[in-house]
N, CA, C and O of each residue as an XYZ file, in Angstrom:
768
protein
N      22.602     10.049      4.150
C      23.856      9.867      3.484
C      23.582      9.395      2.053
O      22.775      8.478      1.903
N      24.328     10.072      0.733
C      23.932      9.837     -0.361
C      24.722      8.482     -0.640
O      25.608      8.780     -1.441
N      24.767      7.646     -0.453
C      25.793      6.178     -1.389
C      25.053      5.726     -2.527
O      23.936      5.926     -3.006
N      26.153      4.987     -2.813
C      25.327      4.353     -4.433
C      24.344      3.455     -4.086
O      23.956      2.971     -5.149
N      23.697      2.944     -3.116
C      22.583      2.447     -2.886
C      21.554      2.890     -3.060
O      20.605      2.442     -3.704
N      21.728      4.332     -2.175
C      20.448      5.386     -2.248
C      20.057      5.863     -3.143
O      18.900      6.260     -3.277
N      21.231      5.954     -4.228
C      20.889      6.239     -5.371
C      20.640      5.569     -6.760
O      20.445      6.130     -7.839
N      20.702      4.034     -6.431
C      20.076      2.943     -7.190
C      18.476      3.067     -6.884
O      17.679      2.916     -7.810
N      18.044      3.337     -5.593
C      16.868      3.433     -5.252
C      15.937      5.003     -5.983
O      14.916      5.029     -6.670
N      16.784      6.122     -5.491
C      16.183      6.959     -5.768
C      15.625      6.992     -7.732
O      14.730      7.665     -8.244
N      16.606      5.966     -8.405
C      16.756      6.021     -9.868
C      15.391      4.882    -10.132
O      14.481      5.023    -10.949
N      15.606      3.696     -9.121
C      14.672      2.741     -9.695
C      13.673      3.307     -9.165
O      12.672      2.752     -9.618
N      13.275      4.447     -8.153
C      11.652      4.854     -7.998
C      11.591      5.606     -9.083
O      10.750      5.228     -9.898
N      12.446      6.920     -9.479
C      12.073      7.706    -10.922
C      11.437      6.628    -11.622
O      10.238      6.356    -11.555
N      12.282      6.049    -12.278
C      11.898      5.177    -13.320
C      10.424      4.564    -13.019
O       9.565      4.661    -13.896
N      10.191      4.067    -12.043
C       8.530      3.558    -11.836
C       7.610      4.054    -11.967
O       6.497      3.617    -12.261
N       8.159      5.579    -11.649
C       7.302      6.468    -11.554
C       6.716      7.165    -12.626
O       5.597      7.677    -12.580
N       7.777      7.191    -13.969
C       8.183      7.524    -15.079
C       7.090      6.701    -16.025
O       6.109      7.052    -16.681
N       7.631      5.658    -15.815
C       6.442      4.182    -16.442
C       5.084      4.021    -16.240
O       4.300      3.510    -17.041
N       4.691      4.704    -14.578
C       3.226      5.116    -14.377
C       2.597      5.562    -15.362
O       1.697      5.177    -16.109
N       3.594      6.946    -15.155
C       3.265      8.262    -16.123
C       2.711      8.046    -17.178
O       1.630      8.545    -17.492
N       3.665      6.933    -18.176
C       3.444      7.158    -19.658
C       2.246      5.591    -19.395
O       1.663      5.319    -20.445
N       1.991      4.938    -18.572
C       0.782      3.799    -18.432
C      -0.402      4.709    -18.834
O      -1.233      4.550    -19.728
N      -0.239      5.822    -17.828
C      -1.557      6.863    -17.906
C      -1.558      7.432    -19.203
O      -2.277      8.431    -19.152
N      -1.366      7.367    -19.678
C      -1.032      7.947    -21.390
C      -1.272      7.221    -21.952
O      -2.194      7.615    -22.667
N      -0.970      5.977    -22.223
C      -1.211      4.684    -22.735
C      -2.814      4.592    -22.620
O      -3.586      4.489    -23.574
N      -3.212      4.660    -21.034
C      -4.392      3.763    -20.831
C      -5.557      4.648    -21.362
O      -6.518      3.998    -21.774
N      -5.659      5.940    -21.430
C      -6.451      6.868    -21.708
C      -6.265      7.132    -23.437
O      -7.112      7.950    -23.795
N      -5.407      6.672    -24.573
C      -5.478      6.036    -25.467
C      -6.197      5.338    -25.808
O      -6.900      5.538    -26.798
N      -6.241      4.293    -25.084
C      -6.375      2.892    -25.439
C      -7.943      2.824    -25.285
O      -8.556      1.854    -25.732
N      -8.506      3.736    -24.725
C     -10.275      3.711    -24.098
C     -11.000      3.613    -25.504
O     -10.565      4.125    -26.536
N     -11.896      3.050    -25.420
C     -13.098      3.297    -27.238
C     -13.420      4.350    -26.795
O     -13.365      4.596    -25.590
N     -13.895      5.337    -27.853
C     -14.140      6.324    -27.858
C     -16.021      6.321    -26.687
O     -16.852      7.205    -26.481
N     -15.965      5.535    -26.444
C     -17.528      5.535    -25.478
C     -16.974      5.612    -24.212
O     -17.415      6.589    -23.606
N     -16.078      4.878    -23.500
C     -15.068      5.342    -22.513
C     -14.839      6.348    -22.206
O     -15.027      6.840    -21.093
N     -14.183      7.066    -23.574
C     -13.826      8.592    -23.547
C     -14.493      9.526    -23.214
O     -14.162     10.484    -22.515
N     -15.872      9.204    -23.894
C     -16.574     10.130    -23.671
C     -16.986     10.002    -22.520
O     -16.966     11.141    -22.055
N     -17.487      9.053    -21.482
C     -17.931      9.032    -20.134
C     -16.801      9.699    -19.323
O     -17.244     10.544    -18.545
N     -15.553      9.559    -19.296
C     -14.474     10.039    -18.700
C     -14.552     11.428    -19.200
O     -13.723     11.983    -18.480
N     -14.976     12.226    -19.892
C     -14.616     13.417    -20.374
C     -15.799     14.433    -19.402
O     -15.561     15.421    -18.706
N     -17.000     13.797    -19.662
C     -18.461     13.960    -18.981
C     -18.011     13.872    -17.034
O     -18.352     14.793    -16.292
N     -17.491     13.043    -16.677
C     -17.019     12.967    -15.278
C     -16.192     13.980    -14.876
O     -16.515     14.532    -13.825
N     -14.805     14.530    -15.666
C     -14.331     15.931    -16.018
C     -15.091     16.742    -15.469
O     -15.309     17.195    -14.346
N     -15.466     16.838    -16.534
C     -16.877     17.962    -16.529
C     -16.942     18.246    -15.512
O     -16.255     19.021    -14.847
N     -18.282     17.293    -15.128
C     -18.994     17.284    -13.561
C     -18.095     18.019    -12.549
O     -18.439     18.973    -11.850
N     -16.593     17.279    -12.589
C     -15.868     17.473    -11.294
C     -15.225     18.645    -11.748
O     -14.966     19.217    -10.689
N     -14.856     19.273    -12.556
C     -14.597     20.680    -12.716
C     -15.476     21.821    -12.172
O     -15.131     22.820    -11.540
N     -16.427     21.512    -12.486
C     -17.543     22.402    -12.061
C     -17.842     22.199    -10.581
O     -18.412     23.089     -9.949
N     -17.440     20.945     -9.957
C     -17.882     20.780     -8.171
C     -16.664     21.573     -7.632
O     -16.696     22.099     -6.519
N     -15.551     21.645     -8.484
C     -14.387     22.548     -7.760
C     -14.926     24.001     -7.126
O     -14.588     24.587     -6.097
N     -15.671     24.261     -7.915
C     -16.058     25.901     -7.770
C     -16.263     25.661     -6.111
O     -15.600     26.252     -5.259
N     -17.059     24.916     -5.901
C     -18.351     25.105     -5.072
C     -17.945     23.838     -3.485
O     -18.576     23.910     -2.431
N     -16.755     22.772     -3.748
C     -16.266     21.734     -2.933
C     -15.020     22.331     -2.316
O     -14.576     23.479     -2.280
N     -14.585     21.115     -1.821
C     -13.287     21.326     -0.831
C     -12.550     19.814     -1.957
O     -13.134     18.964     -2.631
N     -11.279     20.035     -1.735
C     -10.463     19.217     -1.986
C      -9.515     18.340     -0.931
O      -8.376     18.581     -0.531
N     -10.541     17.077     -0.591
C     -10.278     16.400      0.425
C      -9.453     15.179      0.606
O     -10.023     14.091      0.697
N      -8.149     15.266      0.668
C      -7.548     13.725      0.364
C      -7.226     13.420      1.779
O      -6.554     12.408      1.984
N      -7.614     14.163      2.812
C      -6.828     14.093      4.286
C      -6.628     12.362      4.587
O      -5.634     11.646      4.715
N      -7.988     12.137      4.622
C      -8.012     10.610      5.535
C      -7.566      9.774      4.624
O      -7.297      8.722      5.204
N      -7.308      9.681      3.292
C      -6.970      8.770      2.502
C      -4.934      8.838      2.598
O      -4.084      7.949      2.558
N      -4.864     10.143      2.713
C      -3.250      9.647      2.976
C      -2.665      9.512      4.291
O      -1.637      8.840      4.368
N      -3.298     10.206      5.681
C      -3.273      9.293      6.387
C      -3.391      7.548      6.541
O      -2.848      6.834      7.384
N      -4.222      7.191      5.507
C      -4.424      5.694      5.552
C      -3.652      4.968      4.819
O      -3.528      3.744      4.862
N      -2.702      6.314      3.595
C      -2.149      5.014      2.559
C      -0.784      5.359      3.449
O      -0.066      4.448      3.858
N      -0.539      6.544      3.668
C       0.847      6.432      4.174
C       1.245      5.571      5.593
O       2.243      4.850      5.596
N       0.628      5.670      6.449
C       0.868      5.523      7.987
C       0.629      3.647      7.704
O       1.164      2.955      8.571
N       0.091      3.096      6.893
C      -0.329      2.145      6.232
C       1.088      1.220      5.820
O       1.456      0.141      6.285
N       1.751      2.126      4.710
C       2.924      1.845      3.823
C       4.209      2.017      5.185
O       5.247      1.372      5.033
N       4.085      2.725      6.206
C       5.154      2.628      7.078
C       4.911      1.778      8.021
O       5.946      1.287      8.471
N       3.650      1.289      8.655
C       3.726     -0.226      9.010
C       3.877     -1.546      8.887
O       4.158     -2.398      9.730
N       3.563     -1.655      7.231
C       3.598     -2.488      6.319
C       5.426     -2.861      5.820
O       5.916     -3.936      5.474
N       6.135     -1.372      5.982
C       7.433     -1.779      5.681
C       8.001     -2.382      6.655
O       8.883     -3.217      6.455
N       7.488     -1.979      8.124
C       8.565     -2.774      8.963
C       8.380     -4.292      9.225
O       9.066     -4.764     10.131
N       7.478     -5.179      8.500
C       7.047     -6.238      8.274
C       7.590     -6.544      6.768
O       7.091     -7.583      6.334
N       8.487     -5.906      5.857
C       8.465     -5.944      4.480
C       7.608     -5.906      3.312
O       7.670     -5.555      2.134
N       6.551     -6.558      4.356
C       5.036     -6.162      2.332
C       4.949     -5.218      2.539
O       3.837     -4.918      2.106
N       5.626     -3.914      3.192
C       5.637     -2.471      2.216
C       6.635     -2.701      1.358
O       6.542     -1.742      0.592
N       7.574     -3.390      0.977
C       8.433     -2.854      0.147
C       7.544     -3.064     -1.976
O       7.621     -2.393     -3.006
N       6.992     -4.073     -1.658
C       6.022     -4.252     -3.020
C       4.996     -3.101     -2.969
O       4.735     -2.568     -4.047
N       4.353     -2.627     -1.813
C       3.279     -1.601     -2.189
C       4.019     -0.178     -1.927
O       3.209      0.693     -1.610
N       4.920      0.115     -1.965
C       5.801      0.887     -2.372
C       6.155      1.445     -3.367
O       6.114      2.598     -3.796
N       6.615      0.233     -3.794
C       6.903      0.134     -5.588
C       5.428      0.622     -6.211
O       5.322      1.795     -6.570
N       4.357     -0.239     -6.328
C       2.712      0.234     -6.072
C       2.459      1.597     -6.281
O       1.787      2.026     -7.219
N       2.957      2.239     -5.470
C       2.417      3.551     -5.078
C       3.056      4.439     -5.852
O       2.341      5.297     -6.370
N       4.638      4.483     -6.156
C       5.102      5.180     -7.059
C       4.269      5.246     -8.362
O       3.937      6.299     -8.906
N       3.962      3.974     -8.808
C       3.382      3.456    -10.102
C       2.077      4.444    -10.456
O       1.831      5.225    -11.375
N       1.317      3.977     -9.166
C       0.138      4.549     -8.891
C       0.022      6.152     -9.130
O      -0.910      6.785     -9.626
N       1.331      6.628     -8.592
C       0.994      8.085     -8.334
C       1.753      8.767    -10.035
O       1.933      9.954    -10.308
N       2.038      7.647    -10.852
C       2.917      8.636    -11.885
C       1.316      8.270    -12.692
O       0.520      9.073    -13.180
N       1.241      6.981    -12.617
C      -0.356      6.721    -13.659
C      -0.943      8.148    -13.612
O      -1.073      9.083    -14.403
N      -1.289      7.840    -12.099
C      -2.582      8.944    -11.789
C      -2.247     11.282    -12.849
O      -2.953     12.212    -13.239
N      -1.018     10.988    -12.763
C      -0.029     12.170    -13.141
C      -0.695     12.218    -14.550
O      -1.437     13.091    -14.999
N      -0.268     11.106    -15.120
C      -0.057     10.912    -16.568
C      -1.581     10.802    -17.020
O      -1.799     11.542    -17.979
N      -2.710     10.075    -16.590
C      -4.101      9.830    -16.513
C      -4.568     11.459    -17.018
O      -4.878     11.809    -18.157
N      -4.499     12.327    -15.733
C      -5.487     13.743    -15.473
C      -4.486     14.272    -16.503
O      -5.347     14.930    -17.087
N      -3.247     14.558    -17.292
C      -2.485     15.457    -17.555
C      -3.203     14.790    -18.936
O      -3.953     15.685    -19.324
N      -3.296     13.949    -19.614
C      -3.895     13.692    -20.811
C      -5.147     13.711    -21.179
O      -5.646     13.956    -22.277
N      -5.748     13.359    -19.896
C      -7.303     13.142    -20.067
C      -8.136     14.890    -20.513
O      -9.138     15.069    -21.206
N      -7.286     15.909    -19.831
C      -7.388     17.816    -19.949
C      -6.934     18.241    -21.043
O      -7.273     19.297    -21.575
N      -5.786     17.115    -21.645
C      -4.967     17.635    -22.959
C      -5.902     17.444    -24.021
O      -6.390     18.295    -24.764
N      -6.089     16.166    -23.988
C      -7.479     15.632    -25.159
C      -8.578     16.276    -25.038
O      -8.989     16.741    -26.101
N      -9.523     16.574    -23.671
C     -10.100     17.521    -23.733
C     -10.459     19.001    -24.110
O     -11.467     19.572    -24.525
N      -9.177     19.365    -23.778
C      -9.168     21.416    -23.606
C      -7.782     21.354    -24.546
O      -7.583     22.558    -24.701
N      -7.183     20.972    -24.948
C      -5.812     20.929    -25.701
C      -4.748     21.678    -24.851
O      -4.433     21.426    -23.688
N      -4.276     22.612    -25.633
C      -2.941     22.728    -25.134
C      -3.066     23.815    -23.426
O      -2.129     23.999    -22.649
N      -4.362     24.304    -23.289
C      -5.000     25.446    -22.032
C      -5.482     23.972    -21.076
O      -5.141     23.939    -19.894
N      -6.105     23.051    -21.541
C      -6.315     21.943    -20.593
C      -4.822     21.181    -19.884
O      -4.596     20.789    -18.740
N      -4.063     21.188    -21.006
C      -2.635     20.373    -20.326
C      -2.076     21.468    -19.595
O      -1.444     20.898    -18.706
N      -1.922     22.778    -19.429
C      -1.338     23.980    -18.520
C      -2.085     23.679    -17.469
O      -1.568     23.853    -16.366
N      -3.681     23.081    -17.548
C      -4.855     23.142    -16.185
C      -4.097     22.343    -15.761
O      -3.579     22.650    -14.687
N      -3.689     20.979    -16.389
C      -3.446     19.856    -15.621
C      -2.223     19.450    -14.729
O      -1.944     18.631    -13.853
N      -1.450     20.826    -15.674
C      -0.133     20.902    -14.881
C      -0.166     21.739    -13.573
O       0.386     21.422    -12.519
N      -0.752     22.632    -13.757
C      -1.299     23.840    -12.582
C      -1.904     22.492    -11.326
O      -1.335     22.257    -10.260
N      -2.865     21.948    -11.718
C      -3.687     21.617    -10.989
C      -2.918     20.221    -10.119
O      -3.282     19.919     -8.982
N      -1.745     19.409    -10.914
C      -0.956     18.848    -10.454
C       0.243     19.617     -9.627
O       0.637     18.847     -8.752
N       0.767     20.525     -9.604
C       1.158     21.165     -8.544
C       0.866     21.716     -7.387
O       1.478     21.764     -6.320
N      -0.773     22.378     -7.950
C      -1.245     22.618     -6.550
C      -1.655     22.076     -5.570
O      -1.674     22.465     -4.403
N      -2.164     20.707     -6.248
C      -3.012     19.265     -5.625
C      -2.124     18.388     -4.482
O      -2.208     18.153     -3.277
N      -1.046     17.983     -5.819
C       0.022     17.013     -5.396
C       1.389     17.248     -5.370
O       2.188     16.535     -4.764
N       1.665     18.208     -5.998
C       3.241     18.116     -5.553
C       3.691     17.985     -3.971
O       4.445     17.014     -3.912
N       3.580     18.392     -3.075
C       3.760     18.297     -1.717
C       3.533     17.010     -1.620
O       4.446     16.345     -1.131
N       2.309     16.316     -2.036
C       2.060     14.645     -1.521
C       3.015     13.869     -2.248
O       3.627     12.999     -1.629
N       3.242     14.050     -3.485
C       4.101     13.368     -4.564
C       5.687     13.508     -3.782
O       6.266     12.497     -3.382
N       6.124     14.526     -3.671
C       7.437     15.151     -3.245
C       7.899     13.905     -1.857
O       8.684     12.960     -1.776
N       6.533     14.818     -0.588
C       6.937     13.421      0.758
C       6.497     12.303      0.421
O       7.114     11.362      0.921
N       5.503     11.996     -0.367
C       5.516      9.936     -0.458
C       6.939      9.408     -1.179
O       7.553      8.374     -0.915
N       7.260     10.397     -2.131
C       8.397      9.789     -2.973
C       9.589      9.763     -1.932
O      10.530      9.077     -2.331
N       9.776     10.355     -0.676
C      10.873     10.681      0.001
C      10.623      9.407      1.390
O      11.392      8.863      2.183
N       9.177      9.337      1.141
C       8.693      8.031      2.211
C       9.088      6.546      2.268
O       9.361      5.667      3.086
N       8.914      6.849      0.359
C       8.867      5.062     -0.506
C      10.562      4.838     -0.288
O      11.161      3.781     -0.090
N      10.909      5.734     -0.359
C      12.331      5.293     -0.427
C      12.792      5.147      0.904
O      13.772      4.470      1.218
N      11.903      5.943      1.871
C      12.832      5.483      3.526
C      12.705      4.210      3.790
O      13.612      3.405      3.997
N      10.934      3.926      3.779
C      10.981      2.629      4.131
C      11.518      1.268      2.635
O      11.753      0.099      2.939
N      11.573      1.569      1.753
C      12.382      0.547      1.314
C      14.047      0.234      1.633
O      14.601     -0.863      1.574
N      14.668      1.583      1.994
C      15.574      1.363      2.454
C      15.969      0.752      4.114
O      17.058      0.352      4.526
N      14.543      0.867      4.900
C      14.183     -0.069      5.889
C      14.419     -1.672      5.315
O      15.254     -2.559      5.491
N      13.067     -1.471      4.458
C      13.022     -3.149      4.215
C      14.182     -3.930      3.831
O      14.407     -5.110      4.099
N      14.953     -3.035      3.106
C      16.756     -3.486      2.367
C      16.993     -4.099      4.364
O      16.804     -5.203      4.876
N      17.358     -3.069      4.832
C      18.108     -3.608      5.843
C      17.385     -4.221      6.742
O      17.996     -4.175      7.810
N      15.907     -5.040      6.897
C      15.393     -5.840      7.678
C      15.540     -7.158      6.632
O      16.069     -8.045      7.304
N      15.337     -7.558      5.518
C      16.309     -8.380      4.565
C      17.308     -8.398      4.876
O      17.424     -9.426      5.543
N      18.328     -7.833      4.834
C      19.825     -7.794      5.476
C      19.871     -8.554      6.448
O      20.353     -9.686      6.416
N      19.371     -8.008      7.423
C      19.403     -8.358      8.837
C      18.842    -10.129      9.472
O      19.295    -10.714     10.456
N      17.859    -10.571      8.610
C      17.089    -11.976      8.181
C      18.069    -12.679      7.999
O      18.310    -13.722      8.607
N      18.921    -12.036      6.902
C      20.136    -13.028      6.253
C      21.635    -12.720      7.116
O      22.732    -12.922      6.594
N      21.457    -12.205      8.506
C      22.321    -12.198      8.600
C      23.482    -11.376      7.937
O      24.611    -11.519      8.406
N      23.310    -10.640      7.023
C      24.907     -9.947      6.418
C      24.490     -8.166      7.141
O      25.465     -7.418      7.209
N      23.666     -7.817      7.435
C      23.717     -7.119      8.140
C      23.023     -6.841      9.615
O      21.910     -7.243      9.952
N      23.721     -6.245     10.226
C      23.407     -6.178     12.128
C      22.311     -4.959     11.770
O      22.382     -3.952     11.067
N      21.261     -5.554     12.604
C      20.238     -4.236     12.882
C      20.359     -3.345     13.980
O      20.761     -3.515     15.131
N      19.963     -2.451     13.429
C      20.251     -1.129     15.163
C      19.276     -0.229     14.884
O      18.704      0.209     13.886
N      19.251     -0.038     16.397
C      17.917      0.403     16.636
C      17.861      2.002     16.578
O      17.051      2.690     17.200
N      19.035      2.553     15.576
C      19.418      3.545     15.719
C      18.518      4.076     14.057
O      18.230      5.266     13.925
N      18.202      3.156     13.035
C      17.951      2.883     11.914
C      16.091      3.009     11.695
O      15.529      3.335     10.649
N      15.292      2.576     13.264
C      14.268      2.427     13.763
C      13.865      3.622     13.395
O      12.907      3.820     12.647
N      14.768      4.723     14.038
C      13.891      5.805     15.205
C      14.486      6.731     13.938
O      14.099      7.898     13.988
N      15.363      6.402     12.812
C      15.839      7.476     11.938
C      14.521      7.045     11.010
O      13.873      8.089     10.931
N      14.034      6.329     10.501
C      12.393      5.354      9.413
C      11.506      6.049     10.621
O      10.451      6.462     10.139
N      11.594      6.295     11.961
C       9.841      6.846     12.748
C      10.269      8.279     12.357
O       9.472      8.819     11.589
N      11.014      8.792     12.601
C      11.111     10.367     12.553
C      10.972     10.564     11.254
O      10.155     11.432     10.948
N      11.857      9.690      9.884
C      11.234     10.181      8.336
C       9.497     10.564      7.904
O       8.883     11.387      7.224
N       9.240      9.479      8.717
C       7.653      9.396      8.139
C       6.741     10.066      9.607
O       5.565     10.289      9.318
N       6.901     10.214     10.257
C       6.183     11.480     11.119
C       6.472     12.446     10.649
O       5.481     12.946     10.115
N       7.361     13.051     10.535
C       8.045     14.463     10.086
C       7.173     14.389      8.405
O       6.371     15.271      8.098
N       7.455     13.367      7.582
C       6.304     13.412      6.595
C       5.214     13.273      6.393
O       4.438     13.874      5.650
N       5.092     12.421      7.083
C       3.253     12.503      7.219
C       2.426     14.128      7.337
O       1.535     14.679      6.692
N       3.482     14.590      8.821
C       2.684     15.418      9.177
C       2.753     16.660      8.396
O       1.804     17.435      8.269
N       4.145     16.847      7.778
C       4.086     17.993      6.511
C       2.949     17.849      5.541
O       2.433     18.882      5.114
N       2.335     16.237      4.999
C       1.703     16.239      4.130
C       0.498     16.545      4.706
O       0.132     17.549      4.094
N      -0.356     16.264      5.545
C      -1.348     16.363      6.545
C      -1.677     17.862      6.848
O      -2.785     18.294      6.531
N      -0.627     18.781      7.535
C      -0.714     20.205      6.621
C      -1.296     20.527      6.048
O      -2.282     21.218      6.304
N      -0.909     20.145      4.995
C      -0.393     20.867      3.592
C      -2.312     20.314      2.984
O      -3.001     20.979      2.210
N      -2.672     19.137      3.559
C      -3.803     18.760      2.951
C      -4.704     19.532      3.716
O      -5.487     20.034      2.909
N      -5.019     19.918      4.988
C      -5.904     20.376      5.803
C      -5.577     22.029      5.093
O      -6.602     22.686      4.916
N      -4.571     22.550      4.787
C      -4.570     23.680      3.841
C      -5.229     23.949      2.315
O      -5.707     24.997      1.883
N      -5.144     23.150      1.905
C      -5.613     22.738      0.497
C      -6.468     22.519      0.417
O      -7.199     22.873     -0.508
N      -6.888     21.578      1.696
C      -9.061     21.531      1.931
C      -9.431     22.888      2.420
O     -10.642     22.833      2.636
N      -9.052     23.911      2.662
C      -9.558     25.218      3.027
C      -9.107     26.072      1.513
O      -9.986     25.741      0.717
N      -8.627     26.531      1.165
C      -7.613     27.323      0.244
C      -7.439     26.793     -1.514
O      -7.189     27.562     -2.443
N      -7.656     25.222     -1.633
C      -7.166     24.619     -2.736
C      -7.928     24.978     -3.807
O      -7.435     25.385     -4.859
N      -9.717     24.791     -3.509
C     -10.397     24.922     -4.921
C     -10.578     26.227     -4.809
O     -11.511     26.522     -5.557
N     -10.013     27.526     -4.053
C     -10.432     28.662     -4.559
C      -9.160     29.206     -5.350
O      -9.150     30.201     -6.075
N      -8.127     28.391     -5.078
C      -6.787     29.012     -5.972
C      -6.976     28.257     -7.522
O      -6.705     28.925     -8.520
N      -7.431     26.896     -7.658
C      -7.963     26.475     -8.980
C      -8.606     26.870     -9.472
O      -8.553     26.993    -10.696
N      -9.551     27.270     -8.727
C     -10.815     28.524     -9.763
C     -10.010     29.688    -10.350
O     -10.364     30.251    -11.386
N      -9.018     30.000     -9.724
C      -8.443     31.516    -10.194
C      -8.104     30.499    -12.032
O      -8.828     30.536    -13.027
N      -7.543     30.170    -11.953
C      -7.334     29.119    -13.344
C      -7.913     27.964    -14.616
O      -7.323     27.286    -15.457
N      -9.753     28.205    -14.151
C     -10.304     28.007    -14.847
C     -10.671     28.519    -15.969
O     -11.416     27.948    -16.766
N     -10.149     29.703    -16.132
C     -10.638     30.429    -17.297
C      -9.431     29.627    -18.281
O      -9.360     30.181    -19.378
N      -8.754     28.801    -18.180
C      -8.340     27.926    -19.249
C      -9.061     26.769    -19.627
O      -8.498     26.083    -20.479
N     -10.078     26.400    -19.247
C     -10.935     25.263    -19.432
C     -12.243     25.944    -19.461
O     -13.109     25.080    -19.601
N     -12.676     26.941    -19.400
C     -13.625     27.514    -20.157
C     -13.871     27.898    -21.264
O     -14.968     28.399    -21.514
């Protein structure tokens, strides 16, 4: 159900997410140019392992997500929540500048390519995650203070969000570890 709650939430995750973004922009600025250059050299390297690797995030979002939905029904998910949005716009804003400064305007198309093919699916269900279970944690707060009744109807609607997401993302990653670095290679000839 859309109410103006959901959509105070859905606005204050943009926004976090937004602020990541331009952190990662900021922080890859801000490096001395000896920084830069080690970060540019690491590039490198990992451009070239694409050819020849798999692109493996399986067990790590199993661990951050299934993680962040146990953690909410105790409430310290609702801070690493917030966290993770942050985390995931940095990380956006980080690779999308770090390719721009590198390869210029054919590196920022890589980085956009390579952010869709990578993460949009993970970005899309965590962002749809952060907000279930904070809207958990709202109403286990609620419920602490008394101004709102908990039901167990609220439970099993937060288990089915994040199974049903998890396992889309889990997919989508066990696809991407078979399939991912040979569709990025088709798109290296912009960073060559």
């Amino acid at each position: 159900m859309w109410t103006s709650n959901t959509k105070k939430i859905y606005i204050f995750y943009t926004v976090i997410t937004i602020i990541g973004l331009i952190l990662g922009l900021i922080f890859l600025l801000s490096l001395t140019e000896a920084n830069k250059e080690i970060i540019f050299l690491n590039i490198n390297e990992w451009i070239q392992s694409i050819k020849n690797g798999h692109i493996n995030s399986i067990i790590s979002h199993i661990i951050i997500l299934s993680s962040l939905f146990i953690l909410s029904l105790i409430i310290i998910g609702f801070p690493l929540n917030i966290f993770l949005n942050l985390y995931n716009g940095f990380s956006i804003g980080f690779i999308i500048a770090s390719l721009t400064t590198l390869f210029g305007v054919k590196g920022f198309l890589y980085g956009i390519i390579f952010i869709i093919i990578t993460k949009a699916i993970y970005l899309f269900f965590s962002f749809i995650l952060t907000i279930s279970n904070s809207k958990y944690c709202i109403i286990n707060i609620k419920s602490f203070f008394k101004t709102f009744k908990f039901n167990k109807d609220h439970f099993s609607i937060l288990c089915q969000k994040n199974l049903l997401c998890i396992g889309i993302i889990i997919c989508y990653d066990i696809l991407l570890y078979f399939i991912g670095s040979k569709i990025l290679t088709i798109f290296n000839f912009l960073i060559n």
